[in-house]
FILO-521315 format. One line per field, with one value per atom (N, C-alpha, C): x, y, z; residue number from 1; atom name. Coordinates in steps of 0.2 Angstrom, whole numbers. Each point is the difference from the previous one (the first is absolute). Last residue first. Layout:
BEGIN
xx (X / ...);
yy (Y / ...);
zz (Z / ...);
resi (NUM / ...);
name (CA / ...);
***
This chain:
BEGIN
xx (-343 / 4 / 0 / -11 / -2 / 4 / -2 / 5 / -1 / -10 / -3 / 5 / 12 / -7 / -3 / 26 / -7 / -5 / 23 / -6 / -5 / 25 / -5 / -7 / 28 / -6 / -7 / 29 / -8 / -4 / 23 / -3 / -5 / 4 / 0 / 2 / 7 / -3 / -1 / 13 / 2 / -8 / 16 / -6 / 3 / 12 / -2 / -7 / 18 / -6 / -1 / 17 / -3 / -7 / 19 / -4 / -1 / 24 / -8 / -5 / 30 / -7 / -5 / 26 / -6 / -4 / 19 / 2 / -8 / 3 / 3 / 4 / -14 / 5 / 4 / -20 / 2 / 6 / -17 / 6 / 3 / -26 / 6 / 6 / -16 / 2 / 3 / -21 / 6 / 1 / -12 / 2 / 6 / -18 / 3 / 3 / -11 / 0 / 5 / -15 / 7 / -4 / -9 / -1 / 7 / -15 / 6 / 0 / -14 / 0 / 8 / -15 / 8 / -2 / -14 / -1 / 7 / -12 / 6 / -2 / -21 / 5 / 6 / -20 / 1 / 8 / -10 / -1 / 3 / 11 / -5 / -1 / 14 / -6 / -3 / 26 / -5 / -6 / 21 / -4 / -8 / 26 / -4 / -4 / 17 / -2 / -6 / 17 / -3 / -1 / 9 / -2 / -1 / 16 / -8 / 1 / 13 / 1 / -8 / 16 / -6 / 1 / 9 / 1 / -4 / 14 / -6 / -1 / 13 / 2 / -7 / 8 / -7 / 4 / 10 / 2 / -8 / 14 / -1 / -1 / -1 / 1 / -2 / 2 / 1 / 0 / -11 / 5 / -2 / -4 / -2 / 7 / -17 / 5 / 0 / -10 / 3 / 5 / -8 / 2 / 2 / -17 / 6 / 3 / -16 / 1 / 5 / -14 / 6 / -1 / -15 / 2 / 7 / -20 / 7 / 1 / -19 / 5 / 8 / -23 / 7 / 5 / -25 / 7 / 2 / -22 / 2 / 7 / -17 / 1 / 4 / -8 / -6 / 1 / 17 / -6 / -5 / 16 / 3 / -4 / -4 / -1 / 2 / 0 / -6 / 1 / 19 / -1 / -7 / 10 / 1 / 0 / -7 / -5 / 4 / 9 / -8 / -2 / 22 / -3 / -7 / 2 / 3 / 2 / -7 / -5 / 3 / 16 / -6 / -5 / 18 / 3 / -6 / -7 / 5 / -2 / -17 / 3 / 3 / -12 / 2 / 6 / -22 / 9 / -1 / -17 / 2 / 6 / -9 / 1 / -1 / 6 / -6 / -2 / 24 / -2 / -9 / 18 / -1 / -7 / 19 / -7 / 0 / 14 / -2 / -7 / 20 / -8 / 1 / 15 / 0 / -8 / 12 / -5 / -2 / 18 / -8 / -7 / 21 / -3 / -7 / 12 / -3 / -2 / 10 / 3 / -4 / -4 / 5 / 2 / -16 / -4 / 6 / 5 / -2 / -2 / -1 / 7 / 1 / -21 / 2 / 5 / -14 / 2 / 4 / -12 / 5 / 1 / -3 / -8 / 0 / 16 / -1 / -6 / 7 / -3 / -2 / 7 / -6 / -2 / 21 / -5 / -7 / 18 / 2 / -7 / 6 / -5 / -1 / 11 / -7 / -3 / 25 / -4 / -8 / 13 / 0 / -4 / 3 / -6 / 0 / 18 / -10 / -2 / 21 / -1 / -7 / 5 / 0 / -2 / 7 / -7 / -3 / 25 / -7 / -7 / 16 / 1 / -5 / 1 / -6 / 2 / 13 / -8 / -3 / 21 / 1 / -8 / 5 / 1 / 0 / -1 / -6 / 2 / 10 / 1 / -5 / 2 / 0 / 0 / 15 / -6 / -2 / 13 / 2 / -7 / -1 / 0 / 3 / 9 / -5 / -3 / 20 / -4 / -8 / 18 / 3 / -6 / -4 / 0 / 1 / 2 / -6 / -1 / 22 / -2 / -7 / 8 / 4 / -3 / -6 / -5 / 4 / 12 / -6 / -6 / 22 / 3 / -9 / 0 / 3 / -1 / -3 / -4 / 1 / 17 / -4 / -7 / 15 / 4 / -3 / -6 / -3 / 2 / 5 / -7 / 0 / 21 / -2 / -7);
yy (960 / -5 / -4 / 19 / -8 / -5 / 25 / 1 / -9 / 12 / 2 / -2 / 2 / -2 / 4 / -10 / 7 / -3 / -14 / -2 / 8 / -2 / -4 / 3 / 2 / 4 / -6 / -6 / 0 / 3 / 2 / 4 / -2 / -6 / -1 / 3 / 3 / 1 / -1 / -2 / -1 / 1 / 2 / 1 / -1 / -3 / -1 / 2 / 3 / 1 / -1 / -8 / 3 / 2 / -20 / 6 / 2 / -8 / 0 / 3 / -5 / 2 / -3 / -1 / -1 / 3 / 4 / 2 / -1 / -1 / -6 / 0 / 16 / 1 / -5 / 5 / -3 / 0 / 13 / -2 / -1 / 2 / 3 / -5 / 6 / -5 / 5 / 3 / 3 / -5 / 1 / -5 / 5 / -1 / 6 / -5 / -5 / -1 / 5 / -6 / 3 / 0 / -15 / 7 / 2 / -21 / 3 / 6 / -26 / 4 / 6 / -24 / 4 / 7 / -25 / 7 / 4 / -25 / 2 / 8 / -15 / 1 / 4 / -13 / 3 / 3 / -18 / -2 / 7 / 3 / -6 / 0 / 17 / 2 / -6 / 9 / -2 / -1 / 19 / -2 / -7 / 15 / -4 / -3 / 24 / -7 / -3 / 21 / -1 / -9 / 27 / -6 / -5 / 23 / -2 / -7 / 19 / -5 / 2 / 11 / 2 / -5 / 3 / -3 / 2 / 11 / -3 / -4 / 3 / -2 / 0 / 10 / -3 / 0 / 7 / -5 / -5 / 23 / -5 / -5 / 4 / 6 / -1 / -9 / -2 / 5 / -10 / 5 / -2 / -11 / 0 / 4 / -8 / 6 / -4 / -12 / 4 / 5 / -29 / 6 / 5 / -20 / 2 / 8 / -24 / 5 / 3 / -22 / 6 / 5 / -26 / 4 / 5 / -21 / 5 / 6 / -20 / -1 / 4 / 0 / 5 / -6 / -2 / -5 / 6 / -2 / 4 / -3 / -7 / -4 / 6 / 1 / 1 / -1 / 1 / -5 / 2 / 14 / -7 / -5 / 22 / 0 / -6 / 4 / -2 / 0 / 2 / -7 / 1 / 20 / -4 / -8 / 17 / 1 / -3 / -4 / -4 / 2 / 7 / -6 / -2 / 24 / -4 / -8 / 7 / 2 / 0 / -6 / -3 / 2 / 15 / -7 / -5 / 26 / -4 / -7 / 16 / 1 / -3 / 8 / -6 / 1 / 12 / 2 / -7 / -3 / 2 / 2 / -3 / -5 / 8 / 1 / -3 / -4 / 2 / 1 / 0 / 0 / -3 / 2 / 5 / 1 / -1 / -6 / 0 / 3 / 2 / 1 / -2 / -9 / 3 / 3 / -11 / 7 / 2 / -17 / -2 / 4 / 0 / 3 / -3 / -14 / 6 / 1 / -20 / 6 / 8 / -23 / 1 / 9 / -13 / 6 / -2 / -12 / 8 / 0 / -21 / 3 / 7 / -9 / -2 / 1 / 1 / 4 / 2 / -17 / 0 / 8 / -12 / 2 / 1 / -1 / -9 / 2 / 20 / -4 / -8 / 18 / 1 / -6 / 0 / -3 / 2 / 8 / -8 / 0 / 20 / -1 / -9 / 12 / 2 / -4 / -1 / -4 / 0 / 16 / -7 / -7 / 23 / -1 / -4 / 4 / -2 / 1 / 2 / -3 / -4 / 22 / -4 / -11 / 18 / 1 / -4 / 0 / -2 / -2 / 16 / -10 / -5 / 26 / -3 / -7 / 10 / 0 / -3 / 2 / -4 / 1 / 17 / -7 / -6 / 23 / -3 / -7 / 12 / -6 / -1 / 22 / -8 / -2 / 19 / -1 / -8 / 8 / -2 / 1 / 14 / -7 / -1 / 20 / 0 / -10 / 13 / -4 / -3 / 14 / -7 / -5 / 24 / -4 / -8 / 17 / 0 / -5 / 5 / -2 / -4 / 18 / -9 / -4 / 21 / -1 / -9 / 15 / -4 / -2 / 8 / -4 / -4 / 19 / -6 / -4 / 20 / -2 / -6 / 7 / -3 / -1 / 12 / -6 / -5 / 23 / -6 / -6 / 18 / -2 / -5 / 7 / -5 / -2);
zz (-35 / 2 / 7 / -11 / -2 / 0 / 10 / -9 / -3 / 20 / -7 / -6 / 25 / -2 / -8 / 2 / 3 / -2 / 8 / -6 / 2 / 7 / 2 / -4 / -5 / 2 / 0 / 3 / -6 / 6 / 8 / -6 / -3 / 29 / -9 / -6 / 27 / -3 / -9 / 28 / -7 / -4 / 24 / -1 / -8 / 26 / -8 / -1 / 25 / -6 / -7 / 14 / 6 / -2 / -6 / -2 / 6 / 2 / -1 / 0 / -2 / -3 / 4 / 8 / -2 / -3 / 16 / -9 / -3 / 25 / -4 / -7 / 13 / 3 / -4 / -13 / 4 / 3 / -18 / -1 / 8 / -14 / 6 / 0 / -22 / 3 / 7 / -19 / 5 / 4 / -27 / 5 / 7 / -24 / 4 / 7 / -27 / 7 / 3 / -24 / 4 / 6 / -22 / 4 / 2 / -16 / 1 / 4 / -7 / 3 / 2 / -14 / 3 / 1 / 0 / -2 / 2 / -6 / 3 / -4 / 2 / -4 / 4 / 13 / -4 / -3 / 18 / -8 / -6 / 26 / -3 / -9 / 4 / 4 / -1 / -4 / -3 / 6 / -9 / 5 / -2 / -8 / -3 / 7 / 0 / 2 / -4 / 4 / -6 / 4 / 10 / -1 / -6 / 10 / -2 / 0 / 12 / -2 / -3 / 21 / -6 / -3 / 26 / -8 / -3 / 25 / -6 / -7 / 30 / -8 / -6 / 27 / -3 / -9 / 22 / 1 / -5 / -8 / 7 / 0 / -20 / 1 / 11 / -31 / 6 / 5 / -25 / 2 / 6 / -24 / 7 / 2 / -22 / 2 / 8 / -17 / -3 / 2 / 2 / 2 / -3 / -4 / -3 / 2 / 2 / 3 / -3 / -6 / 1 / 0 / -2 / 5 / 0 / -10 / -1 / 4 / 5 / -4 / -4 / 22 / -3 / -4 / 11 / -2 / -3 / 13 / -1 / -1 / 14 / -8 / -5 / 24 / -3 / -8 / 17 / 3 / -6 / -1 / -6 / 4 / 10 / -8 / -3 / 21 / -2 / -7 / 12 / 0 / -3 / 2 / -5 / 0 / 17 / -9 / -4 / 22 / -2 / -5 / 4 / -1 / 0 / 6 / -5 / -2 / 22 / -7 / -7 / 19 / 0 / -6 / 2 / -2 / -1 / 4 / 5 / -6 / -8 / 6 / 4 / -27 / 8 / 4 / -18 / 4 / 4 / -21 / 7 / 2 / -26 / 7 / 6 / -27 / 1 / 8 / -2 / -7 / 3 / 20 / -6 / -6 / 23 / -6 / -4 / 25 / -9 / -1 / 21 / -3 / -7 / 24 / -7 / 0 / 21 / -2 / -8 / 8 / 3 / -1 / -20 / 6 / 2 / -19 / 2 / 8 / -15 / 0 / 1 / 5 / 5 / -5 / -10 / 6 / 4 / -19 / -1 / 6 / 3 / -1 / -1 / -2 / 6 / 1 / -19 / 2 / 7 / -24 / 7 / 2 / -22 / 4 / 9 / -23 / 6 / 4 / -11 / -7 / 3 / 14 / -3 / -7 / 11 / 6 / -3 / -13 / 1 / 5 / -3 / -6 / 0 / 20 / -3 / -6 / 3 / 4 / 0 / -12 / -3 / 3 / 9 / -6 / -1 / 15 / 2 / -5 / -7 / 5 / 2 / -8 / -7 / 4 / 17 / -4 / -6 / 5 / 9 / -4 / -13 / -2 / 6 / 1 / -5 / 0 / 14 / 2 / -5 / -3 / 4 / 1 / -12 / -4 / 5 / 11 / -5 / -4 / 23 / -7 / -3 / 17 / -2 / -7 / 15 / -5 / 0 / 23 / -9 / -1 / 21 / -2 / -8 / 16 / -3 / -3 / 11 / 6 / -5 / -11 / 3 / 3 / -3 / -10 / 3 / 19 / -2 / -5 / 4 / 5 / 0 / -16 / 1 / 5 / 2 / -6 / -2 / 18 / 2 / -6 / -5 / 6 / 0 / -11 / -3 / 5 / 12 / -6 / -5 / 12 / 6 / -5 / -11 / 1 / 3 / -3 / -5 / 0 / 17 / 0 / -8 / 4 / 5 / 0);
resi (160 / 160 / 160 / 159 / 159 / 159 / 158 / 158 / 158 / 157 / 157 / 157 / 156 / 156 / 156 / 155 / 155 / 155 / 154 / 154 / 154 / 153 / 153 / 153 / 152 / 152 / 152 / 151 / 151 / 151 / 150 / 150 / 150 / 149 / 149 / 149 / 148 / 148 / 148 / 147 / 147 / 147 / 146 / 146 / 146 / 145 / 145 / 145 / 144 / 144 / 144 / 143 / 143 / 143 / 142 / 142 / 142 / 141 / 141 / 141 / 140 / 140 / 140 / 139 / 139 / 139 / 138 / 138 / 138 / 137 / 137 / 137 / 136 / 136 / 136 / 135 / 135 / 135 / 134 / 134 / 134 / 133 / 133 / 133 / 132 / 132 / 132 / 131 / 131 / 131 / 130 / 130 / 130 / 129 / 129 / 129 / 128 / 128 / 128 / 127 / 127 / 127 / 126 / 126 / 126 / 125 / 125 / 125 / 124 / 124 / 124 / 123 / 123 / 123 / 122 / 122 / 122 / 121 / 121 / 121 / 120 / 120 / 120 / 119 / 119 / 119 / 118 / 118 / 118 / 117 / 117 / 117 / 116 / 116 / 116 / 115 / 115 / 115 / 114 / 114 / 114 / 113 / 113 / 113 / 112 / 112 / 112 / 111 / 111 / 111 / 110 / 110 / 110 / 109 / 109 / 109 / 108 / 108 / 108 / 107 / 107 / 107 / 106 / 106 / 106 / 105 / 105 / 105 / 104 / 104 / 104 / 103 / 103 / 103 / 102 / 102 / 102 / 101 / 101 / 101 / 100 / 100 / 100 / 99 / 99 / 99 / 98 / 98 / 98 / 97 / 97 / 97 / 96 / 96 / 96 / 95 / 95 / 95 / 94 / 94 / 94 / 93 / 93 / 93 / 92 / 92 / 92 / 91 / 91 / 91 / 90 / 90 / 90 / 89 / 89 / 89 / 88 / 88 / 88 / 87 / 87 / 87 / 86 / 86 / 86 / 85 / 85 / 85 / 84 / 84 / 84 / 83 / 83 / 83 / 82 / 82 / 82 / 81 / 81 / 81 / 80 / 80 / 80 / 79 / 79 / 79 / 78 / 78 / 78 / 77 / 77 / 77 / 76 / 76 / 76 / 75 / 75 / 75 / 74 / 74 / 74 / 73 / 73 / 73 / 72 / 72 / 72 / 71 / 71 / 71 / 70 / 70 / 70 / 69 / 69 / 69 / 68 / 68 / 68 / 67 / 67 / 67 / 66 / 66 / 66 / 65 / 65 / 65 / 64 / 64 / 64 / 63 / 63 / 63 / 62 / 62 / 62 / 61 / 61 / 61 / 60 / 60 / 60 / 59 / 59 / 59 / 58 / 58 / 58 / 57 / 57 / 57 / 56 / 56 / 56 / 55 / 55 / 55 / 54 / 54 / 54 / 53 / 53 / 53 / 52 / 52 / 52 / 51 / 51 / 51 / 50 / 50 / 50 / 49 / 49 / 49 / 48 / 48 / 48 / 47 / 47 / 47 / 46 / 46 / 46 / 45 / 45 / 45 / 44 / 44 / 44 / 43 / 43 / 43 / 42 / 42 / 42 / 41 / 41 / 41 / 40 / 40 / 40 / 39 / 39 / 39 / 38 / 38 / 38 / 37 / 37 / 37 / 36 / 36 / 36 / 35 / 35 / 35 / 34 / 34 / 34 / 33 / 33 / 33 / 32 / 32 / 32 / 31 / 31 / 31 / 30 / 30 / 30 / 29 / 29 / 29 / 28 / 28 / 28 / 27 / 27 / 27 / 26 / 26 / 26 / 25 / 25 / 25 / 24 / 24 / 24 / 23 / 23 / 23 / 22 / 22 / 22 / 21 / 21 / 21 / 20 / 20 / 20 / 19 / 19 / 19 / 18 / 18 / 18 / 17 / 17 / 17 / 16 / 16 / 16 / 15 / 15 / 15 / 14 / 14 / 14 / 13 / 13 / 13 / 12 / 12 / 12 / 11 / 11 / 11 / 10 / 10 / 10 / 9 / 9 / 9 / 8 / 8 / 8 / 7 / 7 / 7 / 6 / 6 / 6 / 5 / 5 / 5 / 4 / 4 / 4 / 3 / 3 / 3 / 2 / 2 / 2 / 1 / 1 / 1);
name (N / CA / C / N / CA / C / N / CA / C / N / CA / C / N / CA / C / N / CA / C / N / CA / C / N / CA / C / N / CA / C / N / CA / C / N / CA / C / N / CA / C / N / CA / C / N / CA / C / N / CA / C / N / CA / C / N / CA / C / N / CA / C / N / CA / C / N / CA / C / N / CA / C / N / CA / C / N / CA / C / N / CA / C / N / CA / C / N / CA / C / N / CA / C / N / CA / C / N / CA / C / N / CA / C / N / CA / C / N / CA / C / N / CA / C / N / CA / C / N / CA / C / N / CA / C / N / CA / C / N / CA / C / N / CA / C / N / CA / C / N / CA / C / N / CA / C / N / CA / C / N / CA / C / N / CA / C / N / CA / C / N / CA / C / N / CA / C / N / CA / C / N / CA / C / N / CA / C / N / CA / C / N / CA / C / N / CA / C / N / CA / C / N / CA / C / N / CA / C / N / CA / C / N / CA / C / N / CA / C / N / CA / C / N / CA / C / N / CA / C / N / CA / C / N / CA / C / N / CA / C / N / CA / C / N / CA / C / N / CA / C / N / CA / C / N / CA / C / N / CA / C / N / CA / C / N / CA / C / N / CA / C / N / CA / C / N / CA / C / N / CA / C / N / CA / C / N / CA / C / N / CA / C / N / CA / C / N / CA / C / N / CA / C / N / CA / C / N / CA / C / N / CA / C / N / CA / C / N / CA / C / N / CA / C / N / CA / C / N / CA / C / N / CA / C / N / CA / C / N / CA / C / N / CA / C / N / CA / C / N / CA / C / N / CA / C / N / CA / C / N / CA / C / N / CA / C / N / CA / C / N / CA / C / N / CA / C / N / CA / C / N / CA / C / N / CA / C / N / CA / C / N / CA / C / N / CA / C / N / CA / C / N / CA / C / N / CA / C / N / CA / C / N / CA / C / N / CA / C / N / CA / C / N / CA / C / N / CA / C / N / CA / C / N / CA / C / N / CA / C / N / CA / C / N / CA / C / N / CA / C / N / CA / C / N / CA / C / N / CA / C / N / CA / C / N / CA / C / N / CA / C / N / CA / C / N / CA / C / N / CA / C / N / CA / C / N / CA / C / N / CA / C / N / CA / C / N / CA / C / N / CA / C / N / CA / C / N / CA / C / N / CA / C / N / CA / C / N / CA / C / N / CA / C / N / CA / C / N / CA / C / N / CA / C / N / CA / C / N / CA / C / N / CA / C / N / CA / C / N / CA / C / N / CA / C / N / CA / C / N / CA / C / N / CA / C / N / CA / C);
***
């Protein structure tokens, strides 16, 4: 009787437990916003993107500052293409993403062509880190990215 009550209540337990999430439904979302992402970064537009981030989000970005809520994010990307900064190639390419309440993460890297006024297009490649909160809705939005170069920045004494 005791293990039958035992059972009885580990079923009980398993049943009430939430489904696993849909990773593959996650990532094609995700896959989603990248694509949007790299479309608005290359048109020089970010107006659309900042729907998909928390009012609270944080970015960090590369050589920068923490930024703090949807507002400061926009603005460090409207100064940067205010000041002639044109993204002619843009992708992103997702590695891993795993899911686990109600926070979704990505791993990924980059690879983008950045042009600077008069000077020569420069491509630049790194890996990003991106945590999405997954919305009563189903929804994605970030909550936190950060992403960082792989070209090493010029040492002192070395003449470059």
């Amino acid at each position: 009787m005791k293990v039958a009550l035992f059972v009885l209540v580990c079923l009980l337990i398993v049943s009430c437990a939430p489904p696993p999430p849909n990773v593959a439904a996650l990532r094609k979302q995700i896959d989603a916003m990248m694509e949007k992402g790299e479309k608005e970064m290359m048109a020089g537009t970010m107006d659309t993107t900042m729907v998909q981030y928390t009012d609270d989000a944080i970015s960090m970005p590369n050589n920068g500052p923490m930024l703090k809520g949807k507002a400061a994010i926009k603005e460090y990307f409207s100064k940067m293409m205010s000041m002639g900064m044109k993204f002619t190639k843009v992708d992103f390419v997702t590695q891993d993403v795993k899911a686990g309440g109600p926070y979704v993460y990505e791993v990924g890297t980059y690879t983008m062509t950045i042009q600077m006024g008069t000077m020569p297009e420069m491509t630049d490649g790194g890996k990003y880190l991106t945590v999405y909160e997954l919305g009563a809705d189903g929804k994605l939005k970030i909550k936190v990215e950060t992403w960082n170069t792989n070209t090493m920045p010029p040492m002192p004494g070395s003449g470059s």
